[in-house]
C-alpha positions as CSV (number, residue, x, y, z in Angstrom):
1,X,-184.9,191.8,75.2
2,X,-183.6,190.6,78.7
3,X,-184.1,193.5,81.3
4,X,-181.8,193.7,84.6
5,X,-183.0,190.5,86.5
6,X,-182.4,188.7,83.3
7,X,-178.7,190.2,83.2
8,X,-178.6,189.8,86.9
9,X,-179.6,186.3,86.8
10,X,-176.7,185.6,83.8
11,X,-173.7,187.3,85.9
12,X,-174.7,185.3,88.5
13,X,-174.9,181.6,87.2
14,X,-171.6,182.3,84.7
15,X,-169.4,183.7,87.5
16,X,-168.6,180.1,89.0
17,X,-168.6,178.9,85.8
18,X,-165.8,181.1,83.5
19,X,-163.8,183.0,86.3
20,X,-160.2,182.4,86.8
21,X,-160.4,179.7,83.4
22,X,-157.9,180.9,81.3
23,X,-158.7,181.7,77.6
24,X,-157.1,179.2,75.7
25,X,-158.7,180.5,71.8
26,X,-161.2,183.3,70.7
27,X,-163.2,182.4,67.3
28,X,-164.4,185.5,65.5
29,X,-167.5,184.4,63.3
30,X,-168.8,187.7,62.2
31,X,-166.1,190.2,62.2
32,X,-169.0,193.3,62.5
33,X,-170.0,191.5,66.1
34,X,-166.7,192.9,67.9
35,X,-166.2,196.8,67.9
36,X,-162.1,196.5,67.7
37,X,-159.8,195.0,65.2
38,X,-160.6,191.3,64.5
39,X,-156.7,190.0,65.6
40,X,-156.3,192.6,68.5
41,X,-159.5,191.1,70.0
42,X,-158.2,187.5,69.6
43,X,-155.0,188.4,70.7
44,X,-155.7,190.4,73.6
45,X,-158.3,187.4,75.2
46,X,-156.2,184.8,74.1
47,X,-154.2,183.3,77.5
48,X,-155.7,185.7,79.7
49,X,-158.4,185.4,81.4
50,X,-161.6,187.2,83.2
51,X,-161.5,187.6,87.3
52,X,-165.1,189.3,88.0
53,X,-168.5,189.9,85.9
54,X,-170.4,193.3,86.5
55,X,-173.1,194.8,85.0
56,X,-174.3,198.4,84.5
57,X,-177.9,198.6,83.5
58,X,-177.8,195.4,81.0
59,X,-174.9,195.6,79.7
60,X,-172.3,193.0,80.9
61,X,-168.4,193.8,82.1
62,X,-166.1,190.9,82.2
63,X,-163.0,192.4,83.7
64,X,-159.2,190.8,82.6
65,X,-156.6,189.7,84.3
66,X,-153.9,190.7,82.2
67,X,-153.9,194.1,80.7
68,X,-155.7,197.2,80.5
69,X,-158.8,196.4,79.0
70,X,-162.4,195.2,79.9
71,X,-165.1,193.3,77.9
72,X,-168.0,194.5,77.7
73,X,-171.0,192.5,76.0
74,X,-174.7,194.1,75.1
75,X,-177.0,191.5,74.6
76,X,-179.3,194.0,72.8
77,X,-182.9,192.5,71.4
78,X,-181.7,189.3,70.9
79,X,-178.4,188.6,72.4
80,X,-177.5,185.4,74.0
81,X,-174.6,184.2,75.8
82,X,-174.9,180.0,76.1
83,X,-171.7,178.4,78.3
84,X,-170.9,174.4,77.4
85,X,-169.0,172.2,79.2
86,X,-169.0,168.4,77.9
87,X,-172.9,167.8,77.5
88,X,-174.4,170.7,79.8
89,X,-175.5,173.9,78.2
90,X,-176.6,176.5,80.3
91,X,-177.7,179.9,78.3
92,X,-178.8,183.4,79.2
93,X,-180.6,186.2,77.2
94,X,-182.8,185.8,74.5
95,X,-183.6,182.8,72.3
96,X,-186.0,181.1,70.0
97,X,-189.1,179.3,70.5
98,X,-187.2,176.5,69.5
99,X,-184.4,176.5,71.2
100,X,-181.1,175.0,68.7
101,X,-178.0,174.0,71.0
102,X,-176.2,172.1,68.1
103,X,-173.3,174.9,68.6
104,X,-171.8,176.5,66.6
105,X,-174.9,177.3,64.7
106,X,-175.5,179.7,62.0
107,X,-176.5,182.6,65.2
108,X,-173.4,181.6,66.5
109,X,-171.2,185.2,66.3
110,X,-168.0,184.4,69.0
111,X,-166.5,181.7,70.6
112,X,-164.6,181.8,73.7
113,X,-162.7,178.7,74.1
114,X,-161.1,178.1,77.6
115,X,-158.6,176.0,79.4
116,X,-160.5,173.3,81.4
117,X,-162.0,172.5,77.6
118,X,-165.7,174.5,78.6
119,X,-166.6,176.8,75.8
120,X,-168.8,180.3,75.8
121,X,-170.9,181.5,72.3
122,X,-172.1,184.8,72.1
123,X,-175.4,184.1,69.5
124,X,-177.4,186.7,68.0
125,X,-180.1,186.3,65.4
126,X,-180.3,189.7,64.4
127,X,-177.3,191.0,64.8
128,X,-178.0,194.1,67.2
129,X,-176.1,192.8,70.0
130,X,-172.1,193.9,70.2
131,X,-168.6,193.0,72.3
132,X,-165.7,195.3,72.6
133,X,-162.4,195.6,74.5
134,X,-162.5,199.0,76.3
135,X,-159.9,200.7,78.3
136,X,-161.3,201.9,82.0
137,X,-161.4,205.1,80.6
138,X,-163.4,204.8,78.0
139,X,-165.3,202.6,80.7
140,X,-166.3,205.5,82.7
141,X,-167.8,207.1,80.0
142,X,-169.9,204.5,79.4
143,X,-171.0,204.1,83.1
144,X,-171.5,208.3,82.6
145,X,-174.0,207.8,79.9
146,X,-176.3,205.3,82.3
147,X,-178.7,207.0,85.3
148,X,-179.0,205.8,88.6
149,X,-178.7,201.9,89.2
150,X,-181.5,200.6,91.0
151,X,-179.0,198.6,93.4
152,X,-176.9,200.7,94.2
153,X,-176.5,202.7,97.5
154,X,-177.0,206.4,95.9
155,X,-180.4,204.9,94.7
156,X,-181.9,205.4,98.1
157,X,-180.0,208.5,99.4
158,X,-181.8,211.3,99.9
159,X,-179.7,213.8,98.0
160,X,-180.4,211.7,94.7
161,X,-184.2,210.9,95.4
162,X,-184.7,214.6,95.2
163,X,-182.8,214.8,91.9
164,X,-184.5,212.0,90.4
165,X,-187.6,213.8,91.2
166,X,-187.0,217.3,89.9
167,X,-186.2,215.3,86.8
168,X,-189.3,213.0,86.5
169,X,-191.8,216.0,87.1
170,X,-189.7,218.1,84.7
171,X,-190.5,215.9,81.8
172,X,-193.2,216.4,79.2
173,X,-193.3,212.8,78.7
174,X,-194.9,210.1,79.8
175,X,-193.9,208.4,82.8
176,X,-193.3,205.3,80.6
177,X,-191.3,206.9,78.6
178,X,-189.1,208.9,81.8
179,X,-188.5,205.5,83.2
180,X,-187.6,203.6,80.0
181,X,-184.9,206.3,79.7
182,X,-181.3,204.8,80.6
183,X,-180.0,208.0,81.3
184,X,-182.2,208.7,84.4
185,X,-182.9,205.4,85.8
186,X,-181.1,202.2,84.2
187,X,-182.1,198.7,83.6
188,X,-185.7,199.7,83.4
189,X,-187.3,197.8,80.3
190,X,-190.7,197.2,78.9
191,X,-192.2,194.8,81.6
192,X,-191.0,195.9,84.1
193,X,-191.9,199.5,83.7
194,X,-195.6,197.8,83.6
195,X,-195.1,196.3,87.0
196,X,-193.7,199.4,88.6
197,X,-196.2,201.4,88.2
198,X,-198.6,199.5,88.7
199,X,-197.5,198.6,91.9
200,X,-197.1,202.2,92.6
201,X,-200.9,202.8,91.4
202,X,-199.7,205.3,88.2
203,X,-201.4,204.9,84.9
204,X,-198.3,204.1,82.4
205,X,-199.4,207.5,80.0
206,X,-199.7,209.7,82.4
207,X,-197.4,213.1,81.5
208,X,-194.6,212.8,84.5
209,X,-194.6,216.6,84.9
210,X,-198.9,215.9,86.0
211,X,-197.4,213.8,88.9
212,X,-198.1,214.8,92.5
213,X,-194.8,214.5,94.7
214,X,-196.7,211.5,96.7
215,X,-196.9,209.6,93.3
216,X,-193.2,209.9,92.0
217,X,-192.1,208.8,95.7
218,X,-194.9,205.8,95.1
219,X,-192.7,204.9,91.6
220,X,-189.5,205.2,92.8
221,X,-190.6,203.1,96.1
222,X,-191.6,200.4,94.1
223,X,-188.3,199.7,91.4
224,X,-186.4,197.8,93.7
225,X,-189.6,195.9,94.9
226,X,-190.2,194.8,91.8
227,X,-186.7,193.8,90.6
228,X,-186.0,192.0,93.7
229,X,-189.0,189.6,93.1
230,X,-188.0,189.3,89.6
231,X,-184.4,187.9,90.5
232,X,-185.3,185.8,92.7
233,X,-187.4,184.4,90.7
234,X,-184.9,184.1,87.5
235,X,-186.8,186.6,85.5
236,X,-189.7,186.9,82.7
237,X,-190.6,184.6,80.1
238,X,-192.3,184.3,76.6
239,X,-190.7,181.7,74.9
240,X,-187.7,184.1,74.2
241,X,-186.1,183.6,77.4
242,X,-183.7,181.0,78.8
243,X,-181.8,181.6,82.2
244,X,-177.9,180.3,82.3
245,X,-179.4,176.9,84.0
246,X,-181.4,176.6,81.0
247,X,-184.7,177.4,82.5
248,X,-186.8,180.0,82.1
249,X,-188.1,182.2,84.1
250,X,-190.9,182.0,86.1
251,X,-191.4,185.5,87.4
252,X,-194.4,185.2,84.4
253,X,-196.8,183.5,86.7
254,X,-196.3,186.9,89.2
255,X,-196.6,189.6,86.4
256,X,-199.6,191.8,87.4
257,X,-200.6,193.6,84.3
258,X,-197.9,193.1,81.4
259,X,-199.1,190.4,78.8
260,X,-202.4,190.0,80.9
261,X,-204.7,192.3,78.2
262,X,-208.2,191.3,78.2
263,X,-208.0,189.4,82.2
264,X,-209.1,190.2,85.4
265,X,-206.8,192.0,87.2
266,X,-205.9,189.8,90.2
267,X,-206.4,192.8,92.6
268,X,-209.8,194.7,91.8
269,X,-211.2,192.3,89.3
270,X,-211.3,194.7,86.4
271,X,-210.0,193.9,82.7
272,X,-206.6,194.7,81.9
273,X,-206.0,197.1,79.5
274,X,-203.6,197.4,76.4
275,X,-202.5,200.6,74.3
276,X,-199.4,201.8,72.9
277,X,-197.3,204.1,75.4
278,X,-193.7,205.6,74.0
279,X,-193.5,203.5,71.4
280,X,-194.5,200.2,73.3
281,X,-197.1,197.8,74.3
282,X,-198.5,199.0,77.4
283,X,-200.6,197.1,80.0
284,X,-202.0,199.0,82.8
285,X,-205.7,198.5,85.2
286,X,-207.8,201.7,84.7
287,X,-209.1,200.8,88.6
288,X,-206.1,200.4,90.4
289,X,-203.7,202.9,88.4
290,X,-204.6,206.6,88.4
C-alpha cells in the first residue's frame, strides 16, 4: 500500500502532466469503483478539467475547474493511477510483480480521457481502492476525520506538540499502533512507522502510555526526517511499487530495519528482529531501540 512519500511522489510527477488538460471523456469500467451515480460522474468531469492536486494523508484531491465538486481518489492496498500519452506510461501506487501496461486491462476500473489525446487509468486488482465527487463540505469532513499532517506548519508548533503528546502517552497501545492511527498522525504506514522509531531509538511494542516525555519528543522529531528522505528518494519498493516515471523507488536501499529480518543492523551490528505488532509485520533492533 503506497504510504505519503509514495502519494507525494505521484501528485508531484502528474501535476505537469493532467493540469489545465481539459476532460474530453470519462469511461466507467466497474460502476462499484466511483461512490456517486455512474452518469453524474461522467457528466460532471466531462469538459471540465482539474487546476491543482493535494493530498491529505494518502488520499489524493484533484480539484475542478468548473463546479462545486472535488475528486478525491484512495489508492487503498492496491490502487494505481498509470497516465499515457502516445507510447510513455508513467504510473504511481501499487502494481504487480509483473508489471502489464497493455491498457485497458482487466484491473483497469476508470478512464479519464483528455483533450491533448493523453489518457489517466485508475487500476485496482482488488477492488479496495475508490473515486468520488465531493462537495467542499463534505471535504472538510473528510480532512476532520485525518490527524495532524506531517508537513504542515501546526506539525511543529508548540501548542500541537503538546497535544500530540498527551495523546500518545494516553494510549494503552502500542506505539505502533498510536502512530498507524490516521486520526492522530496521518500518512504514517507500515514501513515507515519501522523507520521512525527506530530512528528515534523506541522499540515498535512498547505501550505509548510507558513512554518517558524525552522519547515521544525523540518520535515525533524523527517523522519528518524520515519522510523527507523518503521523497526524495521516490519512495519504497518491493516489487509492488512503481513511481509516475515508472521507476521504483529506491528509498529500499536506505531502509534501516523494515524487511531487513534476520541482518545485521547497519548501526550496532546486531540481527534485526521480526514479530507481529498491531496487526503487522514489525522489524525493530533490540540494541538500538529501547
Amino acid at each position: 500500500m503506497p504510504e505519503l512519500p509514495e502519494v507525494e511522489t505521484i501528485i508531484r510527477d502528474l501535476r505537469p502532466k493532467i493540469l489545465d488538460i481539459g476532460i474530453s471523456k470519462v469511461e466507467v469500467l466497474l460502476p462499484r469503483i466511483v461512490k456517486n451515480q455512474t452518469q453524474l460522474f461522467k457528466k460532471r468531469l466531462t469538459g471540465n478539467s482539474f487546476i491543482s492536486i493535494e493530498r491529505v494523508g494518502k488520499v489524493l484531491i484533484f480539484y475542478l475547474r468548473k463546479g462545486d465538486k472535488v475528486l478525491i481518489v484512495h489508492l487503498k492496498m492496491t490502487g494505481q493511477l498509470i497516465y499515457r500519452q502516445g507510447k510513455r506510461i508513467i504510473a504511481g501506487g501499487h502494481s504487480g510483480e509483473k508489471q502489464d501496461f497493455d491498457l485497458p486491462n482487466k484491473h483497469t476500473r476508470v478512464i479519464f480521457y483528455f483533450a491533448d489525446g493523453s489518457l489517466l487509468f485508475f487500476n485496482d486488482l482488488r477492488t479496495f481502492g475508490y473515486v468520488k465527487l465531493i462537495g467542499l463540505e463534505e471535504l472538510r469532513e473528510v480532512k476532520k476525520g485525518f490527524g495532524v499532517e506531517p508537513f504542515s506548519p501546526e506539525f511543529t508548533q508548540e501548542a500541537t506538540r503538546e497535544s500530540l503528546k498527551k495523546k500518545i502517552k494516553a494510549r494503552q497501545t502500542s506505539i505502533k499502533a498510536v502512530l498507524l492511527n490516521q486520526e492522530i498522525i496521518t500518512g504514517l504506514g507500515n514501513i515507515y512507522v519501522d523507520e521512525v522509531l527506530f530512528r528515534a531509538k523506541v522499540r515498535p511494542q512498547r505501550k505509548a502510555s510507558s513512554l518517558k516525555k524525552k522519547e515521544i519528543e525523540a518520535i515525533l522529531d524523527s517523522i519528518r526526517p524520515v519522510l523527507l528522505q523518503a521523497i526524495k528518494a521516490r519512495g519504497t519498493t518491493f516489487n509492488n511499487y512503481v513511481d509516475a516515471d515508472g521507476n521504483t523507488g529506491n528509498f529500499v536501499s536506505r531502509l534501516m530495519v523494515y524487511g531487513r529480518a534476520g541482518e545485521k543492523c547497519k548501526k550496532c551490528g546486531a540481527v534485526i528482529k521480526k514479530i507481529k505488532v498491531a496487526g503487522r509485520g514489525t522489524h525493530y533492533c533490540a540494541q538500538c531501540q529501547k
